[in-house]
C-alpha positions in Angstrom: -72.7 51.7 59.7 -71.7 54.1 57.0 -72.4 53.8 53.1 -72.7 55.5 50.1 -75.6 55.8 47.7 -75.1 56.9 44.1 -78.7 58.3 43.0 -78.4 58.8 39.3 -81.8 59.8 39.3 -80.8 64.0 40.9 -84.0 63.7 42.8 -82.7 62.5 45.6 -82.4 65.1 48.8 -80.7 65.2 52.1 -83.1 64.0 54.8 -85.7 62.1 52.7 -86.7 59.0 53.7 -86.8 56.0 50.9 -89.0 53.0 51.6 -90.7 50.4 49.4 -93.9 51.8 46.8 -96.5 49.5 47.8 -98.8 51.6 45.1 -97.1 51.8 41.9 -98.2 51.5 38.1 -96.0 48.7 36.4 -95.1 50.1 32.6 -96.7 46.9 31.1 -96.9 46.7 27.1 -97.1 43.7 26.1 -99.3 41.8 28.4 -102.6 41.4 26.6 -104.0 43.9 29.0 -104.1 41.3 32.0 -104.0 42.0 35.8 -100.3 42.4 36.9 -101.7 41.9 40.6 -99.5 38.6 41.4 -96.7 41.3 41.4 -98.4 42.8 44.6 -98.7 39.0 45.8 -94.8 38.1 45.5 -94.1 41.6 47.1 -96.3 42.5 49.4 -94.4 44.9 51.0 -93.8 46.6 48.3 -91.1 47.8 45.8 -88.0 49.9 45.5 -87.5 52.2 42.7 -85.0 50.0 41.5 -87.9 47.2 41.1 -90.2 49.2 39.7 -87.7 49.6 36.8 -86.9 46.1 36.7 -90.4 44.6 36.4 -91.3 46.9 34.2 -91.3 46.2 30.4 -88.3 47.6 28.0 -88.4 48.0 24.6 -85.2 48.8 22.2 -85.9 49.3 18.8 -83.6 47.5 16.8 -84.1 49.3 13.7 -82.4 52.9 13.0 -83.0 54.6 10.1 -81.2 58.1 10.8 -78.1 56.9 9.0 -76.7 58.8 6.6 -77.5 57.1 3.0 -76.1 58.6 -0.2 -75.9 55.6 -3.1 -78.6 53.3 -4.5 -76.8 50.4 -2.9 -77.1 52.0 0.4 -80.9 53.0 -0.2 -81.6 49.4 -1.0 -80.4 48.6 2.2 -82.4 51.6 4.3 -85.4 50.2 2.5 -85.0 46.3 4.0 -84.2 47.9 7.2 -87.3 49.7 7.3 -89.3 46.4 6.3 -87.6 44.8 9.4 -85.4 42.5 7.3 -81.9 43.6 8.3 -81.0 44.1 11.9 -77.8 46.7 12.3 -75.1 45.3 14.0 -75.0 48.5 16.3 -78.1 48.6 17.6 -78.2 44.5 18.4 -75.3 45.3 20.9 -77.3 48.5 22.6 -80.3 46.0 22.7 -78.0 43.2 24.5 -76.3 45.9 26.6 -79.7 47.3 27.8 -82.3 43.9 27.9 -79.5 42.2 29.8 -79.9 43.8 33.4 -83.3 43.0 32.9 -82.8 39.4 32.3 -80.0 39.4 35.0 -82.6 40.8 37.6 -85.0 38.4 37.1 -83.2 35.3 36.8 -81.1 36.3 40.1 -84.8 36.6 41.7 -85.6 33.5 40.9 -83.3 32.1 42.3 -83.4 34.2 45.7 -86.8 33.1 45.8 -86.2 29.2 45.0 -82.8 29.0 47.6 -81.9 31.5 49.7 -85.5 33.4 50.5 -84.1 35.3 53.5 -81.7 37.0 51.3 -83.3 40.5 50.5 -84.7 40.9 47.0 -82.8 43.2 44.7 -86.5 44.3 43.9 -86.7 45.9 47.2 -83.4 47.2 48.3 -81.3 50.1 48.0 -77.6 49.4 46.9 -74.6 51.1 48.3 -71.0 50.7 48.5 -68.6 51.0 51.3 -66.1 54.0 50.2 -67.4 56.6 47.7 -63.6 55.4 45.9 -65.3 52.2 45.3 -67.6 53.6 42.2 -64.2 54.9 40.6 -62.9 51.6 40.6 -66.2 49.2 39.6 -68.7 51.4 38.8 -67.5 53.6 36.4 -70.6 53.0 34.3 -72.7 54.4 37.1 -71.3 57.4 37.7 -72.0 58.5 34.2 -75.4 60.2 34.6 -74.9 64.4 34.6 -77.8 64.8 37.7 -76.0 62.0 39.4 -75.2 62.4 43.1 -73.3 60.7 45.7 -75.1 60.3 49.3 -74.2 59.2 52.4 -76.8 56.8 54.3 -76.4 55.2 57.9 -77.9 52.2 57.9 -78.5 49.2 60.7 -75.4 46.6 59.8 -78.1 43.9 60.4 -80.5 45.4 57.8 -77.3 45.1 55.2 -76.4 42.2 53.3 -72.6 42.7 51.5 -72.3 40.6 48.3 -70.0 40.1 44.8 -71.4 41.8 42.1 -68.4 40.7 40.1 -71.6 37.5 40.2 -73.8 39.8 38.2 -73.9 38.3 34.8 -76.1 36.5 32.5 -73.8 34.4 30.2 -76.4 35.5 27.2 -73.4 37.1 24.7 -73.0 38.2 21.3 -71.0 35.7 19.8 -69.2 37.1 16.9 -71.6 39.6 14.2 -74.5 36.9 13.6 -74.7 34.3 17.2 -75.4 35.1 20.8 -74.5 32.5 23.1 -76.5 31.5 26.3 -75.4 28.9 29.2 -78.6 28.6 31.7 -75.8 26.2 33.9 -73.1 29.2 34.3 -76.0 31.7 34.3 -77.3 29.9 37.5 -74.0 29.2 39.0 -73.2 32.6 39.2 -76.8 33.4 40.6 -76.2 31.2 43.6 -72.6 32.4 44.1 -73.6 35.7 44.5 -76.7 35.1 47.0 -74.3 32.7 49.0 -72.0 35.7 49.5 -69.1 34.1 47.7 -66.0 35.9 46.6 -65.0 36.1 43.4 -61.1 36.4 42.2 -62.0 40.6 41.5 -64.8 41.0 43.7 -67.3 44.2 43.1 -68.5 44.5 46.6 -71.8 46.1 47.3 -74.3 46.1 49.9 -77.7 45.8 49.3 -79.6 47.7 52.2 -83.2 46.6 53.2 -85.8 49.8 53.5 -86.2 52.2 54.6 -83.2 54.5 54.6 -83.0 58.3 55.7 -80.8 59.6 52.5 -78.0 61.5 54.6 -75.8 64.3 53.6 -74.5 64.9 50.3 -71.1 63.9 49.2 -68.8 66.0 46.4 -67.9 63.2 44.2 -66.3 63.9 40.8 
């Protein structure tokens, strides 16, 4: 069976074989300094590089003091951002945009793990997509990164799971400048649509392919 891998990464190379990090150094912050060896007990097989990412912490700043300033009103302002009081609009939204896979990834673990545990974990797959047309059309945000590169991968169709990533989504949104709304009943409806393999109305299909793969020849992609 033939897919397509998108490595956004560049370090990817024809021939390479990817399988799951069973030694790896979690990016922990804000843990008190405690053991983070459970993470080796829920996955003892290891992780992908895609789980590595995951489970490890992110922090956004939410505070950006670059802006240009050039009245007293305006420096009044600089000074209560610096003090943490104000929170720009702006940088609230990258902090949603960029906390929300995070939160998306775990949650959608959880309930792997809770309902359908011989589904393979996002934690420890590759993902890939049928045609290389289909990141045009879906993944648009993806295809982004300048070192990115397309691949082709053969993979067993038994060790490939195809699924609706249209499912993907948290239902934590900014509501308006000031709210963000949050629906833990939609949030886990759409988690066990997408590990049931149902189909939305605009289905995102991917295939999330159980390691390890042999990365196979490259493929031009614009």
């Amino acid at each position: 069976m033939i897919l397509y891998h998108y490595d956004r990464s560049g370090e990817l190379v024809e021939g390479m074989t990817l399988d799951k990090i069973t030694e790896y150094d979690l990016q922990i912050n804000w843990f008190g300094g405690k053991e983070t060896g459970f993470i080796q007990e829920m996955f003892p097989e290891g992780l992908s590089y895609h789980g590595i990412h995951f489970l490890s912490d992110t922090l956004v700043p939410l505070l950006r003091t670059e802006t240009t300033l050039k009245n007293k009103v305006i420096n009044t302002i600089l000074k209560l951002l610096q003090r943490g009081k104000i929170v720009v609009w702006d940088d609230v939204q990258a902090a949603y945009e960029k906390t929300r896979s995070y939160f998306i990834e775990y949650n959608f673990e959880l309930v792997r793990r809770a309902m359908f545990p011989d589904r393979p974990s996002r934690y420890q797959s590759l993902f890939c997509v049928q045609t290389p047309e289909s990141f045009e059309k879906g993944w648009s945000n993806i295809i982004k990164s300048e070192n990115g590169k397309l691949y082709q991968v053969e993979v067993d169709e038994n060790c490939a799971v195809k699924l609706d990533a249209s499912f993907l989504r948290s239902y934590w949104e900014p509501l308006g400048r000031m709210d963000f709304w949050f629906s833990a009943v939609q949030n886990l409806d759409a988690a066990i649509s997408y590990w049931r393999g149902e189909v939305s109305r605009h289905p995102q299909f991917e295939y999330l392919v159980e390691l390890p793969v042999i990365v196979g020849g490259l493929i031009p992609f614009p």
